[in-house]
PDB file of the backbone (N, CA, C, O) and the ligand in Angstrom, with CONECT records:
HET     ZN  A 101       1
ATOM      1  N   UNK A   1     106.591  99.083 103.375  1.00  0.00           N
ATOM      2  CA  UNK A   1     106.320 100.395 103.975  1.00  0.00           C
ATOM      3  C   UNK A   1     105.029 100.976 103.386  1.00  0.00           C
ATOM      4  O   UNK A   1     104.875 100.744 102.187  1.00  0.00           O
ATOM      5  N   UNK A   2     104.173 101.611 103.934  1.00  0.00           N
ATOM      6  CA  UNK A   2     102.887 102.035 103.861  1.00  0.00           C
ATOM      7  C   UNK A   2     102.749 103.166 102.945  1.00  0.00           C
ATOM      8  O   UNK A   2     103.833 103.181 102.362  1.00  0.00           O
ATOM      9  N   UNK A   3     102.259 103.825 102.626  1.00  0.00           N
ATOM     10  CA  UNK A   3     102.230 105.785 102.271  1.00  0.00           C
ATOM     11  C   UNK A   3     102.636 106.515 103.568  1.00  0.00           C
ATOM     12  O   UNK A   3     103.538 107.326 103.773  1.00  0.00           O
ATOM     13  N   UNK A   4     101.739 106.006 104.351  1.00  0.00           N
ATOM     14  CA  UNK A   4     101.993 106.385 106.157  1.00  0.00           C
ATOM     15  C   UNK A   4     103.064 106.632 106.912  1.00  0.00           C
ATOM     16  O   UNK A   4     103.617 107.490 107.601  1.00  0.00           O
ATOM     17  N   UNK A   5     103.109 105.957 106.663  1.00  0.00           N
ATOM     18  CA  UNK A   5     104.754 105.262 107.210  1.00  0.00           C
ATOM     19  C   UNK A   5     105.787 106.220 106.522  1.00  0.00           C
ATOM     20  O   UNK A   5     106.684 106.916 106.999  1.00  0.00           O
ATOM     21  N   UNK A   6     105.265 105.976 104.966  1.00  0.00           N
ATOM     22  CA  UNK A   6     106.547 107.021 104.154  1.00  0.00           C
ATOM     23  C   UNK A   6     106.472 108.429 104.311  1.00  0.00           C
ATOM     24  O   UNK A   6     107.483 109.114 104.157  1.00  0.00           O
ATOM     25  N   UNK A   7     105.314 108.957 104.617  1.00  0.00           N
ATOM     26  CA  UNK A   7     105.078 110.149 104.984  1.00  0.00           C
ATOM     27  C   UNK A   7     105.785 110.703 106.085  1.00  0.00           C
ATOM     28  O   UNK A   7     106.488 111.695 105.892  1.00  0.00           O
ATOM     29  N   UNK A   8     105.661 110.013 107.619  1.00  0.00           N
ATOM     30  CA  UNK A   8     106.064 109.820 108.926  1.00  0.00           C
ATOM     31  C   UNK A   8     107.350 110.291 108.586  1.00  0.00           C
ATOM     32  O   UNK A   8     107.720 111.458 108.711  1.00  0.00           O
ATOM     33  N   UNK A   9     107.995 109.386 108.169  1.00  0.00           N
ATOM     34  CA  UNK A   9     109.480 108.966 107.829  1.00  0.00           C
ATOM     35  C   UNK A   9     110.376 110.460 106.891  1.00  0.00           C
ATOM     36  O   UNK A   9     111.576 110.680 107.053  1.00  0.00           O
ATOM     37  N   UNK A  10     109.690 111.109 106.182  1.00  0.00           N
ATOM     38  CA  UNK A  10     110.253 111.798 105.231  1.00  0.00           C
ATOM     39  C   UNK A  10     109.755 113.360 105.822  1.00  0.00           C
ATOM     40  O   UNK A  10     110.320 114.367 105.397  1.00  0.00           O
ATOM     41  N   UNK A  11     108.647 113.448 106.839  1.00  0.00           N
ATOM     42  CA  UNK A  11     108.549 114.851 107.563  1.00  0.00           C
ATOM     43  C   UNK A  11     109.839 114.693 108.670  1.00  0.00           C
ATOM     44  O   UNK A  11     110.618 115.609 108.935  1.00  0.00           O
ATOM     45  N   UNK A  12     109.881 113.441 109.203  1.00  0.00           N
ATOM     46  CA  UNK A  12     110.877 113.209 110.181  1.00  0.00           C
ATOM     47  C   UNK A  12     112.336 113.802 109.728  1.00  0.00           C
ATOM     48  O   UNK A  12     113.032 114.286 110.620  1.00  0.00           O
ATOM     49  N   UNK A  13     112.816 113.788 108.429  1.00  0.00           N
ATOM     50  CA  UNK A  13     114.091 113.955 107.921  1.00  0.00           C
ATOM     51  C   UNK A  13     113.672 115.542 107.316  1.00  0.00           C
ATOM     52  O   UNK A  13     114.707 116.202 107.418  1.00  0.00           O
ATOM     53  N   UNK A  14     112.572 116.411 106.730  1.00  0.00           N
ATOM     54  CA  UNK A  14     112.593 117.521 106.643  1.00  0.00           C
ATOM     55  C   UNK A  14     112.716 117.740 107.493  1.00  0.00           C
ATOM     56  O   UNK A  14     113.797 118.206 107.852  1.00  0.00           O
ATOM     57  N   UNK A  15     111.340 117.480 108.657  1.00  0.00           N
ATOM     58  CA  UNK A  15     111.917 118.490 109.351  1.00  0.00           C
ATOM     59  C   UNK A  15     112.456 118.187 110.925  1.00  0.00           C
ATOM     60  O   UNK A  15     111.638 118.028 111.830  1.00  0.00           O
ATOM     61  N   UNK A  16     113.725 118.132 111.133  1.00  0.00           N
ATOM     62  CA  UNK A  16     114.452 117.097 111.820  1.00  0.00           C
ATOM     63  C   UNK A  16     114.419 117.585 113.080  1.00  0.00           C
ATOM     64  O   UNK A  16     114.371 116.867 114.080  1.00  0.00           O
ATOM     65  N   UNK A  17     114.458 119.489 113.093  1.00  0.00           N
ATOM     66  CA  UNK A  17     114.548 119.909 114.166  1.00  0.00           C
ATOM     67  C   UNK A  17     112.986 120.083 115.275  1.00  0.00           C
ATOM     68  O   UNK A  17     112.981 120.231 116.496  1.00  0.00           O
ATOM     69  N   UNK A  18     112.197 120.028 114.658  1.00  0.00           N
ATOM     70  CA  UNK A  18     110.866 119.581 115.336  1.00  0.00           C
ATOM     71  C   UNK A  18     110.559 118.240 115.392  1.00  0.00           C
ATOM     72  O   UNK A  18     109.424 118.197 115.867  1.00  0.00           O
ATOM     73  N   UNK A  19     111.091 116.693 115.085  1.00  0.00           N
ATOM     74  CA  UNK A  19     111.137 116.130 115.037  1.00  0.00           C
ATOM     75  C   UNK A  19     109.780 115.353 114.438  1.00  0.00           C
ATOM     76  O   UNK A  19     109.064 114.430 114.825  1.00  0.00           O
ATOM     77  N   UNK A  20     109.827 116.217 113.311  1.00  0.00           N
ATOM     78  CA  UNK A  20     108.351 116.030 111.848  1.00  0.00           C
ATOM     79  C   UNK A  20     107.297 116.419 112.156  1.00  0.00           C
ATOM     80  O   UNK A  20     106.207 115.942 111.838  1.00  0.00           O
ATOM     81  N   UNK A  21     107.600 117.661 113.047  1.00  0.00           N
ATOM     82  CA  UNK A  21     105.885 118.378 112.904  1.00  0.00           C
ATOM     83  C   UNK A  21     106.273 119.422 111.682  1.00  0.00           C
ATOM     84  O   UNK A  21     107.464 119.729 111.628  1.00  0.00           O
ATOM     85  N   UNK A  22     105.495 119.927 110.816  1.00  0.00           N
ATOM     86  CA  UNK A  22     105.805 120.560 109.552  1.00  0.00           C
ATOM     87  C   UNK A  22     105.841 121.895 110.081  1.00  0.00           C
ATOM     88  O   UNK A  22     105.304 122.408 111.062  1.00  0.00           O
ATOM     89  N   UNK A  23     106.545 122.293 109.261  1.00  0.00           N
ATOM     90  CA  UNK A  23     106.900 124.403 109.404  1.00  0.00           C
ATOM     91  C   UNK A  23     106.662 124.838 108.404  1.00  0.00           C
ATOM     92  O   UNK A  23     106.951 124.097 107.465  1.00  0.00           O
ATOM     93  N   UNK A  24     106.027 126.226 108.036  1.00  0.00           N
ATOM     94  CA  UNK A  24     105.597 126.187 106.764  1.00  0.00           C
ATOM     95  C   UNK A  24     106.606 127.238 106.136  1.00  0.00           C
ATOM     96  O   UNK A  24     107.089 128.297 106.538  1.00  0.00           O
ATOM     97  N   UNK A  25     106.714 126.477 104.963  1.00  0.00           N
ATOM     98  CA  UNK A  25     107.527 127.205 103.767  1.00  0.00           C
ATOM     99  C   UNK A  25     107.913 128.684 103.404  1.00  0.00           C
ATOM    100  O   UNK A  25     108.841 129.386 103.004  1.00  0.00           O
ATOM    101  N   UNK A  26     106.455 128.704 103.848  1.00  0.00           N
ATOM    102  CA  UNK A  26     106.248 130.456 103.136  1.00  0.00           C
ATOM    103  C   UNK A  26     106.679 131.478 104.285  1.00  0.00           C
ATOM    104  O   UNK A  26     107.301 132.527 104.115  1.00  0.00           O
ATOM    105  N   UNK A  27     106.216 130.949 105.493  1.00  0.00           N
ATOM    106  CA  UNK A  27     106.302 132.102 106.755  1.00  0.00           C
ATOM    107  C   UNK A  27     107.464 131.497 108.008  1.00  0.00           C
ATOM    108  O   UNK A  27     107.780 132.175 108.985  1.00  0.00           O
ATOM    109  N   UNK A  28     107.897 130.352 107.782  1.00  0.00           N
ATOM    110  CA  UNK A  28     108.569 129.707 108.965  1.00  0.00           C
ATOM    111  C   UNK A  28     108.318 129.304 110.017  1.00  0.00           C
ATOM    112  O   UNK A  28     109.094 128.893 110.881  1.00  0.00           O
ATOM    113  N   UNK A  29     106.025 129.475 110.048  1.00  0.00           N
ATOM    114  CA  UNK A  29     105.512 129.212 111.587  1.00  0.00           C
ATOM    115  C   UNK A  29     105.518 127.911 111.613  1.00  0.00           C
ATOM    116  O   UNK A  29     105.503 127.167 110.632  1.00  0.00           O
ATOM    117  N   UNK A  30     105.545 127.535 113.029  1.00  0.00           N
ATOM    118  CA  UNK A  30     105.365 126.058 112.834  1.00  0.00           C
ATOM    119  C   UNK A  30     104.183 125.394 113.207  1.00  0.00           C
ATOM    120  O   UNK A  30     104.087 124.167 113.216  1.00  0.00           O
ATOM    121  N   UNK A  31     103.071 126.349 113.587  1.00  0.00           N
ATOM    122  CA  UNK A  31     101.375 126.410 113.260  1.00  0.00           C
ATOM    123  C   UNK A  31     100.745 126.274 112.577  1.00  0.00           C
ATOM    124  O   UNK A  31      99.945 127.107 112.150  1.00  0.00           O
ATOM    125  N   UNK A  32     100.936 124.772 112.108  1.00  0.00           N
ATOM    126  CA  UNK A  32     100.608 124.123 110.582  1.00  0.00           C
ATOM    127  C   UNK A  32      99.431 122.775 111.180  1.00  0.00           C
ATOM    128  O   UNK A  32      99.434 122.249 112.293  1.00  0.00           O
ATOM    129  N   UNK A  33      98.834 122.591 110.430  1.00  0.00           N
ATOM    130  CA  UNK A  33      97.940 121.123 110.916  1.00  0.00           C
ATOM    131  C   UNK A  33      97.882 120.923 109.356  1.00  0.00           C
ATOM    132  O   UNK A  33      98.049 121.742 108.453  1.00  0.00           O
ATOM    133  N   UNK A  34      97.602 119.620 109.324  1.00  0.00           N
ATOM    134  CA  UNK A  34      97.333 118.238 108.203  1.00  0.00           C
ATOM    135  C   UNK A  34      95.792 118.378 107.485  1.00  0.00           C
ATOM    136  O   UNK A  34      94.776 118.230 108.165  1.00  0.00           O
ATOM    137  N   UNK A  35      95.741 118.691 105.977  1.00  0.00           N
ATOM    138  CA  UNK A  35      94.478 119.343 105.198  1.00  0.00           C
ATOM    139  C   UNK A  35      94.740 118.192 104.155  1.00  0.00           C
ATOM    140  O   UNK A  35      95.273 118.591 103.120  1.00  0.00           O
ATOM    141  N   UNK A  36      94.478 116.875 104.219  1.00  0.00           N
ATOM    142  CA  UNK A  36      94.389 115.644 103.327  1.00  0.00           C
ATOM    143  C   UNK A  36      93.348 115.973 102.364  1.00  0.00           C
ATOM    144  O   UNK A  36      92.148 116.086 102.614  1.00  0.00           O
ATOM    145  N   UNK A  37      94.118 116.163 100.854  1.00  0.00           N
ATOM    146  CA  UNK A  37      93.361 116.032 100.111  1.00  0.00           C
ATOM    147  C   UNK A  37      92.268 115.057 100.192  1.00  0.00           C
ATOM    148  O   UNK A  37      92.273 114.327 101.183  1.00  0.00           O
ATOM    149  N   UNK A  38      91.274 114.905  99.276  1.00  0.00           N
ATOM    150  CA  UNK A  38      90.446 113.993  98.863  1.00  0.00           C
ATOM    151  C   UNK A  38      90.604 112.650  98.660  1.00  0.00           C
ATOM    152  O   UNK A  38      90.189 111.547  99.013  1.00  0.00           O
ATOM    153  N   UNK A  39      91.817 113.525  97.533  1.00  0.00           N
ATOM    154  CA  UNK A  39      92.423 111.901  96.648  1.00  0.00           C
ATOM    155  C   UNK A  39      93.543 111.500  97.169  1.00  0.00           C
ATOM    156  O   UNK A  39      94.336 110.881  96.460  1.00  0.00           O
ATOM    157  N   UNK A  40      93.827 111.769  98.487  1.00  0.00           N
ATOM    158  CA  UNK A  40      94.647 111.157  99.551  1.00  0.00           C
ATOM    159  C   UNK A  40      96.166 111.975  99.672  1.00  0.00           C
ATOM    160  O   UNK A  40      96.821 111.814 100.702  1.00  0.00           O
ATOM    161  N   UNK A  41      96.631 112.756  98.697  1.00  0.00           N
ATOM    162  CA  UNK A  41      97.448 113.397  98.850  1.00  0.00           C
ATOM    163  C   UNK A  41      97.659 114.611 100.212  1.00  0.00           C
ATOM    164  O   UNK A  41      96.894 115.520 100.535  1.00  0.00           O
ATOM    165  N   UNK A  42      99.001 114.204 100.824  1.00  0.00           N
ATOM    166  CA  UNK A  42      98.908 115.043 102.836  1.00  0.00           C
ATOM    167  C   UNK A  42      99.371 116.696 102.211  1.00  0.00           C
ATOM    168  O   UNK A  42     100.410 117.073 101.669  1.00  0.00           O
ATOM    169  N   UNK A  43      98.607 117.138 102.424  1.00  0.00           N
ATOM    170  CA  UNK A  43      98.882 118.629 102.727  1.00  0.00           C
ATOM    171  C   UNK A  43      98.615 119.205 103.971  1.00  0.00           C
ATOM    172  O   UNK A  43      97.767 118.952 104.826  1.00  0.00           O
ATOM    173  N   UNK A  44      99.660 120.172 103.887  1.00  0.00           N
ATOM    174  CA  UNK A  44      99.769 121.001 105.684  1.00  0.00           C
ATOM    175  C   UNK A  44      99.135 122.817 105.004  1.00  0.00           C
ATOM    176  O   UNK A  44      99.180 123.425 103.934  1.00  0.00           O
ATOM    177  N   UNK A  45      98.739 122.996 106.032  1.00  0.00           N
ATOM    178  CA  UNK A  45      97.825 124.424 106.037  1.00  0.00           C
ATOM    179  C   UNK A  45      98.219 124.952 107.078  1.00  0.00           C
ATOM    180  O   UNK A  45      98.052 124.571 108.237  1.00  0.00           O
ATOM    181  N   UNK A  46      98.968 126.206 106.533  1.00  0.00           N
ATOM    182  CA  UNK A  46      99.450 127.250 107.993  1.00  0.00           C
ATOM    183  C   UNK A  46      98.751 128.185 108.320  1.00  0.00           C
ATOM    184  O   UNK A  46      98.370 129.081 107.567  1.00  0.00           O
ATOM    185  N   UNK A  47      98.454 128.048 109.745  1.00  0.00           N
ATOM    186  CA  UNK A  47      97.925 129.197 110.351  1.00  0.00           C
ATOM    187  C   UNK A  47      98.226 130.528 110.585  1.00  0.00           C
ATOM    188  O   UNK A  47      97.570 131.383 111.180  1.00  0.00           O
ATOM    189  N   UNK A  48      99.496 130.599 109.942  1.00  0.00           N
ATOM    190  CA  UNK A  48     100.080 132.087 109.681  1.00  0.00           C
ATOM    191  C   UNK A  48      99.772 132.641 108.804  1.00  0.00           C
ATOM    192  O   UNK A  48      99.332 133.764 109.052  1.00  0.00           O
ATOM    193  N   UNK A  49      99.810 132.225 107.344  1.00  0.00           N
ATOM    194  CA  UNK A  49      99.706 132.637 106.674  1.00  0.00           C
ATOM    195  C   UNK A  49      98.404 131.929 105.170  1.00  0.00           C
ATOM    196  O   UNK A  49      98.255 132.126 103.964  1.00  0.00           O
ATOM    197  N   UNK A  50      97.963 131.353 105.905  1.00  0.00           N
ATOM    198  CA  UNK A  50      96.962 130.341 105.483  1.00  0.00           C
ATOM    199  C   UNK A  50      97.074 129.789 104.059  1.00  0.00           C
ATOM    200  O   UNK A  50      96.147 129.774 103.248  1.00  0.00           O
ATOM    201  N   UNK A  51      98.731 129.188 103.780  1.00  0.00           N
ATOM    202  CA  UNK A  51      98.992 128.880 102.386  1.00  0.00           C
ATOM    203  C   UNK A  51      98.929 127.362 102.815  1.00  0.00           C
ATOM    204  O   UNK A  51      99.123 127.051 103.990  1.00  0.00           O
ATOM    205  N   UNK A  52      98.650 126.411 101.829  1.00  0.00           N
ATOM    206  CA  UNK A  52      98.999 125.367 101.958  1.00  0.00           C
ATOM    207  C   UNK A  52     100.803 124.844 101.230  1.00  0.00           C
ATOM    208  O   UNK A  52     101.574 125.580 100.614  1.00  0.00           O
ATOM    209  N   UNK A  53     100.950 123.755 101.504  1.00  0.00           N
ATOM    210  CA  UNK A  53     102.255 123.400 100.930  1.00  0.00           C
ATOM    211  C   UNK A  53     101.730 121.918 101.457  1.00  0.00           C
ATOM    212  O   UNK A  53     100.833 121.565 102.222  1.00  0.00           O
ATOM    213  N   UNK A  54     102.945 121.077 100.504  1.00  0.00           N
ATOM    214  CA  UNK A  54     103.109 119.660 100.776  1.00  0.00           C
ATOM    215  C   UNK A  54     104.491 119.740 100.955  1.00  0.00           C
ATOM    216  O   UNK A  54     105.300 120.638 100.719  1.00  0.00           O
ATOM    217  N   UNK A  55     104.649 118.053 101.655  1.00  0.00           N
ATOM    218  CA  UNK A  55     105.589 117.292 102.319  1.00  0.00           C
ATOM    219  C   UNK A  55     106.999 118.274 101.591  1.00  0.00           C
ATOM    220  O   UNK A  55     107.880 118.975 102.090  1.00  0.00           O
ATOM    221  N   UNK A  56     106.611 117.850 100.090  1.00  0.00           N
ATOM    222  CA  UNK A  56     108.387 118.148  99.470  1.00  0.00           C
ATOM    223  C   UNK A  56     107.783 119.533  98.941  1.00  0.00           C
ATOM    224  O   UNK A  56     108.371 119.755  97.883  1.00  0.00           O
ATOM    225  N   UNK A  57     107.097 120.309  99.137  1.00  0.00           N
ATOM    226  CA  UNK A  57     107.130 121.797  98.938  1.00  0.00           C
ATOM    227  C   UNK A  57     108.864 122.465  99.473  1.00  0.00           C
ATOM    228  O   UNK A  57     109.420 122.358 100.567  1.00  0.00           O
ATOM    229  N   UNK A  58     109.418 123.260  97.981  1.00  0.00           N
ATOM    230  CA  UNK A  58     110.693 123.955  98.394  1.00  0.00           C
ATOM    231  C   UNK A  58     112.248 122.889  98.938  1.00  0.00           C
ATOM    232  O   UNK A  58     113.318 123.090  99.513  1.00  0.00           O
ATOM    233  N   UNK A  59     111.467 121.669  98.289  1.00  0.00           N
ATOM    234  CA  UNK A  59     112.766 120.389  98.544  1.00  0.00           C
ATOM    235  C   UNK A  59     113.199 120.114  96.950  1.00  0.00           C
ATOM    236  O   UNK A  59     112.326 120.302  96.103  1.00  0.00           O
ATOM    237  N   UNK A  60     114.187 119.786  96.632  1.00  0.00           N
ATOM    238  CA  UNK A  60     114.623 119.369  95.472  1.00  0.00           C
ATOM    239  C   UNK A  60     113.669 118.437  95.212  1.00  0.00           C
ATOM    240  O   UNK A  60     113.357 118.426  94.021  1.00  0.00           O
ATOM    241  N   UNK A  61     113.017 117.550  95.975  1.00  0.00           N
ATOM    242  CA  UNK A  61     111.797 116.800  95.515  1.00  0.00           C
ATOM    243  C   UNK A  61     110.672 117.259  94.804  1.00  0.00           C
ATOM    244  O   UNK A  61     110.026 116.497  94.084  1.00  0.00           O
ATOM    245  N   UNK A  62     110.343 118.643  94.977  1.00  0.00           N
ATOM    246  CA  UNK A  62     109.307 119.606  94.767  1.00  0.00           C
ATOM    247  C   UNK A  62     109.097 119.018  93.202  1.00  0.00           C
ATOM    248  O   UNK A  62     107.999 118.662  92.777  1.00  0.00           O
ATOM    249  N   UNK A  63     110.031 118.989  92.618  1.00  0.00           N
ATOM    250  CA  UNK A  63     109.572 119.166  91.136  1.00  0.00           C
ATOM    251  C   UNK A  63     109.415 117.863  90.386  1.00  0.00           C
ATOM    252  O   UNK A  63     108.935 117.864  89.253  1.00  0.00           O
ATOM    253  N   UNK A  64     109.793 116.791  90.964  1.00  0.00           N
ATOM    254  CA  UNK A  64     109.646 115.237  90.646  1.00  0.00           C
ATOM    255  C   UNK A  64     107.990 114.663  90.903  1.00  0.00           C
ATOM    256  O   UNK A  64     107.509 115.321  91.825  1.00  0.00           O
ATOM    257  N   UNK A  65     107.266 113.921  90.512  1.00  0.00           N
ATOM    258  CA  UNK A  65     105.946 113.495  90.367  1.00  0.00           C
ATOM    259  C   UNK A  65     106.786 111.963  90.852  1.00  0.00           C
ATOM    260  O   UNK A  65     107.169 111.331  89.868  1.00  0.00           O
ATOM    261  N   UNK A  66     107.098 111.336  92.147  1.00  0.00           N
ATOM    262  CA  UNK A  66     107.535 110.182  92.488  1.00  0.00           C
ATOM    263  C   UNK A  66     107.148 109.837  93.769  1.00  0.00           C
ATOM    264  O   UNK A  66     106.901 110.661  94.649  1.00  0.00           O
ATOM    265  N   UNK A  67     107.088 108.629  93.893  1.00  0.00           N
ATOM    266  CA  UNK A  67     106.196 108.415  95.039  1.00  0.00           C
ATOM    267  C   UNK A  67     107.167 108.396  96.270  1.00  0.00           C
ATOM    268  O   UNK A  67     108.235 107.787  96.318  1.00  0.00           O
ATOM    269  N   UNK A  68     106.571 109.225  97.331  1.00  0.00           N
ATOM    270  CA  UNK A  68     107.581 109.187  98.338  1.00  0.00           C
ATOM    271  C   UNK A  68     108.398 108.067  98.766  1.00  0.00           C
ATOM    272  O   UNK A  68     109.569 108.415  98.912  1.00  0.00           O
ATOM    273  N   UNK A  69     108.215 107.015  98.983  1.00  0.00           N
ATOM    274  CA  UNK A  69     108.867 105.855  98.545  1.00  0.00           C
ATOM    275  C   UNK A  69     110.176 105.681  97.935  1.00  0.00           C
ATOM    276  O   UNK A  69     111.171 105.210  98.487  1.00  0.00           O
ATOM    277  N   UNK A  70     110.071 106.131  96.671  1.00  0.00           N
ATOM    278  CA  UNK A  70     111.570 106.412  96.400  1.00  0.00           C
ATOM    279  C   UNK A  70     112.351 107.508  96.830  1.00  0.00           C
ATOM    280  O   UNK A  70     113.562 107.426  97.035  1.00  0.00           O
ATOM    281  N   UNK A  71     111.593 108.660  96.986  1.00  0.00           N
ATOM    282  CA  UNK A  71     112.533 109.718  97.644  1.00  0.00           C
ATOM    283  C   UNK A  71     113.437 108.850  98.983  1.00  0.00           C
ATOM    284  O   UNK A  71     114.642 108.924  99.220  1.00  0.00           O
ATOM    285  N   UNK A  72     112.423 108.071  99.683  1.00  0.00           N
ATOM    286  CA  UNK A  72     113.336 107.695 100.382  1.00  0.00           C
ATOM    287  C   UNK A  72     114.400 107.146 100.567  1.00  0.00           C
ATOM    288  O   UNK A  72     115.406 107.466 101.200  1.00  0.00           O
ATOM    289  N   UNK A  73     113.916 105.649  99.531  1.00  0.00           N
ATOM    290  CA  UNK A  73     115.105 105.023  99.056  1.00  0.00           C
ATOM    291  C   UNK A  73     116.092 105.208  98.492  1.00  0.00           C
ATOM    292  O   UNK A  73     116.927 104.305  98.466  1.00  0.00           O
ATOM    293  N   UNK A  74     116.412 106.810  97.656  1.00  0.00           N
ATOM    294  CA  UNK A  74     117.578 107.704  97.503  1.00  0.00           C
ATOM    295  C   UNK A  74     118.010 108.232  98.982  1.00  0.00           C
ATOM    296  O   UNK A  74     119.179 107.845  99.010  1.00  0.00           O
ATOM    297  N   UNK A  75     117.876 108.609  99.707  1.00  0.00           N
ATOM    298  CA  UNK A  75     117.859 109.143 100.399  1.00  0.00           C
ATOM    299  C   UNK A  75     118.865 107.827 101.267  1.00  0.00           C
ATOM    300  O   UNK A  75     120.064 107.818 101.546  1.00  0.00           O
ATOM    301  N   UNK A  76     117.968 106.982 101.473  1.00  0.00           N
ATOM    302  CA  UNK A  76     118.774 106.318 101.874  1.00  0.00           C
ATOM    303  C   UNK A  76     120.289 105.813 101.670  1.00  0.00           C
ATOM    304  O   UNK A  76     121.173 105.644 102.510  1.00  0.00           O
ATOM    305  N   UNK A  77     120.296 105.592 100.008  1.00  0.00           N
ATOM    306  CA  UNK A  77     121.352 105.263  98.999  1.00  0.00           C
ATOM    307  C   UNK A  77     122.505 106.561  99.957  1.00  0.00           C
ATOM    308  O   UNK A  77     123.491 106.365 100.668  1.00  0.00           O
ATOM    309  N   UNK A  78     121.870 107.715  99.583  1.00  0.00           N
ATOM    310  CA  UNK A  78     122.616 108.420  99.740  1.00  0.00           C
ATOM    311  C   UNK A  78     123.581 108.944 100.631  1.00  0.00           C
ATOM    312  O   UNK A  78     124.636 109.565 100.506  1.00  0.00           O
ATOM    313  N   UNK A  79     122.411 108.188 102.248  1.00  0.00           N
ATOM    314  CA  UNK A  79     123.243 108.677 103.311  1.00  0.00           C
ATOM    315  C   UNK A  79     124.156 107.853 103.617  1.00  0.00           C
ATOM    316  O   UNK A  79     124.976 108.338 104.397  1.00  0.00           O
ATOM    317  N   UNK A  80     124.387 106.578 103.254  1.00  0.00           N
ATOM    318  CA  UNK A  80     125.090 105.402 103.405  1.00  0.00           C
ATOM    319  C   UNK A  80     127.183 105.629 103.051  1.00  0.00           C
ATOM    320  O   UNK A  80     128.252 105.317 103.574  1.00  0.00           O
ATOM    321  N   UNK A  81     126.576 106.468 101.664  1.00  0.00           N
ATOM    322  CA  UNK A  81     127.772 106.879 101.099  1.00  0.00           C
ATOM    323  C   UNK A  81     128.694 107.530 101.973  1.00  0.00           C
ATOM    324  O   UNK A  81     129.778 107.924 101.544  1.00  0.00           O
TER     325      UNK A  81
HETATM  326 ZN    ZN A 101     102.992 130.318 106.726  1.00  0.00          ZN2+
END
């Protein structure tokens, strides 16, 4: 699986009810577009309120430094159960 791919895959499961277009954290619009860092890290930038946030911004993921990759592969573990 790619970064890409893991990215795809893990907006898809935030955010399930738009079916992974991002909503932003702070305001709930869903008038967000894709502000890729430099050093390749995906950040979304809302047009509401012009904050940025990432993928696991306000997810129990938020506070882990792990590569999306494994978020998934818990994730997976998890839903199986
Ligand atoms: Zn906002």
């Amino acid at each position: 699986m790619t970064d890409g791919q893991a990215e795809t895959m893990f907006a898809g499961i935030r955010w399930v009810e738009t079916s992974g277009k991002a909503i932003c954290p702070h305001c709930a619009c869903p008038s967000c577009y894709e502000a890729r860092r430099p050093d390749g890290a995906l950040r979304f930038r809302c047009k509401g309120c012009r904050k940025d946030f990432s993928l696991t911004s306000d997810t129990l993921f938020a506070f882990h430094k792990m590569p999306l990759r494994r978020y998934l592969a818990a994730i997976a573990i998890l839903a199986t159960k």
